[in-house]
Legacy VTK file of the C-alpha trace (Angstrom):
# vtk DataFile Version 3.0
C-alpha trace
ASCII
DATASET POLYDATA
POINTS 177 float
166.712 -23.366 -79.883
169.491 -22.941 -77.078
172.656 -24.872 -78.028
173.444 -27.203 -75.455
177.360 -27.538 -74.102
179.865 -30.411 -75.252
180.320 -32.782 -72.785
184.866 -34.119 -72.624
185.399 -36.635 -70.219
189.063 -35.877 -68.634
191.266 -38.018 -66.929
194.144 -35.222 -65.610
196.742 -36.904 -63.832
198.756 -34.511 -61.640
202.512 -34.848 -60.658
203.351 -31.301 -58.916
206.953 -31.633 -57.524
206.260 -28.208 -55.791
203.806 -28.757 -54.087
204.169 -32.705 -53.570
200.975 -33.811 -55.198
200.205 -36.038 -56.944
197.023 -37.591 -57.855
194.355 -38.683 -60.884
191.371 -36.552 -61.357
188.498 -37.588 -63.891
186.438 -35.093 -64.690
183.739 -34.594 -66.973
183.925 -30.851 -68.218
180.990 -29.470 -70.307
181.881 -26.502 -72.661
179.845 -23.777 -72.846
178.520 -23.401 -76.643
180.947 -19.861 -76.637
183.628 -21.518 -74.935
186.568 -21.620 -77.310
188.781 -24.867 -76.723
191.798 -22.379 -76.028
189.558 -21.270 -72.760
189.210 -24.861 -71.781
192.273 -26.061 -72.057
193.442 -23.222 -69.738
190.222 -24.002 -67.275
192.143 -27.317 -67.324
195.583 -25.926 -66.449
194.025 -23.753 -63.814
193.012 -27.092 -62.507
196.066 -28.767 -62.646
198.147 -25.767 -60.997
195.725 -25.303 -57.941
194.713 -29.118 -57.595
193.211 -30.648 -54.494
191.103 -33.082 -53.634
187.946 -30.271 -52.881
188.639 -28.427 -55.932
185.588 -28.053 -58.473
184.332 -27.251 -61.774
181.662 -24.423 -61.903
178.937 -23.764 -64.193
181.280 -21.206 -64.991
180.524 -19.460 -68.070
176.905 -19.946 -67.583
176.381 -18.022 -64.124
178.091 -14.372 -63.585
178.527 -15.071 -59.652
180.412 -18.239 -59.690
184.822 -18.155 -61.094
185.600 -21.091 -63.111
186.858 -23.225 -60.435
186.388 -22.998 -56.423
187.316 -24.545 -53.557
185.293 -24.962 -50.768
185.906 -25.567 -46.904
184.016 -28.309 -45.657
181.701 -26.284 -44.115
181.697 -24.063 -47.214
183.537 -21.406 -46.728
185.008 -20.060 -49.998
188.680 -21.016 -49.944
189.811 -20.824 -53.586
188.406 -18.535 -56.632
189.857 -19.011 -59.991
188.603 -16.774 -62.802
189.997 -16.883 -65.791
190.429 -14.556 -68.632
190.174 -10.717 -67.680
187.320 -9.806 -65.450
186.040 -6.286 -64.706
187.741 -4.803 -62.154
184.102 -4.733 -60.426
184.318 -8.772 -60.360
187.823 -8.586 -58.903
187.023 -6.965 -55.994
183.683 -8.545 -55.382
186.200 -11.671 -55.985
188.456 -10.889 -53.815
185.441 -9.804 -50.805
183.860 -13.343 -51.086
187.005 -15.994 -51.353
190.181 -16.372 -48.684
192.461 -16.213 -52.137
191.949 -15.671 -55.836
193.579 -16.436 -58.680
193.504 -14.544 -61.801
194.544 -16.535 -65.666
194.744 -13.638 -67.616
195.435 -14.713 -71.272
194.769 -13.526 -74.897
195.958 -10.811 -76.973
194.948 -7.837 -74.663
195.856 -9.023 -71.452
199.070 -6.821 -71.171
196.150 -4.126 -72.094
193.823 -5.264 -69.275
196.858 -5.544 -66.706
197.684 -1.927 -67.126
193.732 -0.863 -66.185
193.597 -2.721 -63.314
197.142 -2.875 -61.700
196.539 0.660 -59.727
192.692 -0.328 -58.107
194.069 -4.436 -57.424
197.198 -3.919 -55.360
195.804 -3.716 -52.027
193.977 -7.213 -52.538
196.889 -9.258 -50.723
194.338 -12.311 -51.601
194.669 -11.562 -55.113
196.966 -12.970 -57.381
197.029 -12.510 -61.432
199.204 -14.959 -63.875
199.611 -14.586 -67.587
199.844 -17.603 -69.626
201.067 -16.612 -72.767
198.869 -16.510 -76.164
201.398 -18.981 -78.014
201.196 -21.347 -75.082
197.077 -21.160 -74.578
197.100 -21.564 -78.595
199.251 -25.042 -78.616
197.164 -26.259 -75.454
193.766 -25.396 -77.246
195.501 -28.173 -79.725
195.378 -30.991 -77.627
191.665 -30.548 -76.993
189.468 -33.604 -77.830
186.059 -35.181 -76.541
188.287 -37.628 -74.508
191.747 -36.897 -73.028
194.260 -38.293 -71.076
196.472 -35.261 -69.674
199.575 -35.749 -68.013
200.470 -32.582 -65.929
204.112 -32.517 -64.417
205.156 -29.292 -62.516
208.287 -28.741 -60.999
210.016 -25.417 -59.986
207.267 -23.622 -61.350
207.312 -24.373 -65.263
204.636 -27.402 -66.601
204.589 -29.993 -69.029
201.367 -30.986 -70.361
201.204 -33.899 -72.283
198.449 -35.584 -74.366
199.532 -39.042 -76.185
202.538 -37.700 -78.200
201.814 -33.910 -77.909
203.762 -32.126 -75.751
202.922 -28.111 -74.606
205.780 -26.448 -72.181
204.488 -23.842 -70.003
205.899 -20.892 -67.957
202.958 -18.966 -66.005
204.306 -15.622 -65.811
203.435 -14.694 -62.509
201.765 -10.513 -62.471
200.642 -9.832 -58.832
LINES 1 178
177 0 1 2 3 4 5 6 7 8 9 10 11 12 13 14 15 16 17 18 19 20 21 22 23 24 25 26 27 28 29 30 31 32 33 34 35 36 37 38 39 40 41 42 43 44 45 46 47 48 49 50 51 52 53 54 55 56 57 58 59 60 61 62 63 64 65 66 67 68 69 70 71 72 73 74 75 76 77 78 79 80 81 82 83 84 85 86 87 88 89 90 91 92 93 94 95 96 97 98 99 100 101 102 103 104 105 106 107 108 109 110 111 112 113 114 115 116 117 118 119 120 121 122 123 124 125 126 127 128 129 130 131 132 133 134 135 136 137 138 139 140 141 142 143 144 145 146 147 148 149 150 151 152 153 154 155 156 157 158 159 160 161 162 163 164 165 166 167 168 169 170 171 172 173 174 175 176
């Protein structure tokens, strides 16, 4: 029998001093059965960084043709693909062919690894970009996971806070391409 995913109900609120927004999302995220929380929390992060009011959750893990998160013109034209972990280079560029801009979260232990592969075939994507969020950083956010958060997301001058009731994660995305 096919597990079924674990439903978190999110309420993300969004302060982004960058990009002057600043808004409340609630969204109910189901984890895939292999999702680890560490890939959450950074589908969750993605969300924050890129947030708008079209922005959506895929099926994600469950579908090979959908990113993680996309954002759609209203008349559905692909505006925004975000991916996250390290894709093939194959998905890149088919990626990069069906969205006006994509962005890359690399993370994990072998994303320096993965980086090297794929830095020659990606640079003339100027669509593309790839950020690295750091394994210590997707560890301590894969800590504040629970079946009900409230996330508090504060960017400014490029570096986040995340908090979650008295847990507090810093992070710097490290910006590759």
């Amino acid at each position: 029998m096919a597990q079924k995913a674990t439903i978190y109900k999110v309420e993300l609120s969004v302060s982004d001093m960058d990009r002057h927004y600043y808004e409340t999302h609630k969204l109910t995220v189901a984890k895939h059965p292999s999702e680890t929380d560490e890939r959450m929390m950074v589908r969750l992060l993605a969300f924050a960084l890129s947030a708008h009011e079209h922005l959506e959750m895929t099926k994600g893990l469950s579908t090979d043709d959908e990113p993680d998160i996309w954002q759609k013109s209203l008349s559905g034209e692909l505006e925004l693909w975000i991916a996250l972990g390290l894709p093939s280079e194959k998905i890149v560029r088919q990626s990069c062919a069906k969205a006006k801009e994509v962005i890359i979260y690399a993370y994990g232990s072998t994303a320096e690894m993965w980086r090297d592969k794929i830095k020659n075939s990606t640079t003339r994507f100027d669509n593309l970009q790839v950020i690295n969020l750091n394994e210590e950083t997707t560890n301590a956010l894969a800590d504040l996971a629970s079946r009900s958060m409230k996330l508090q997301v504060n960017i400014q001058d490029g570096e986040v806070m995340i908090s979650a009731d008295e847990s507090i994660v810093y992070v710097t995305p490290n910006q590759w391409k």
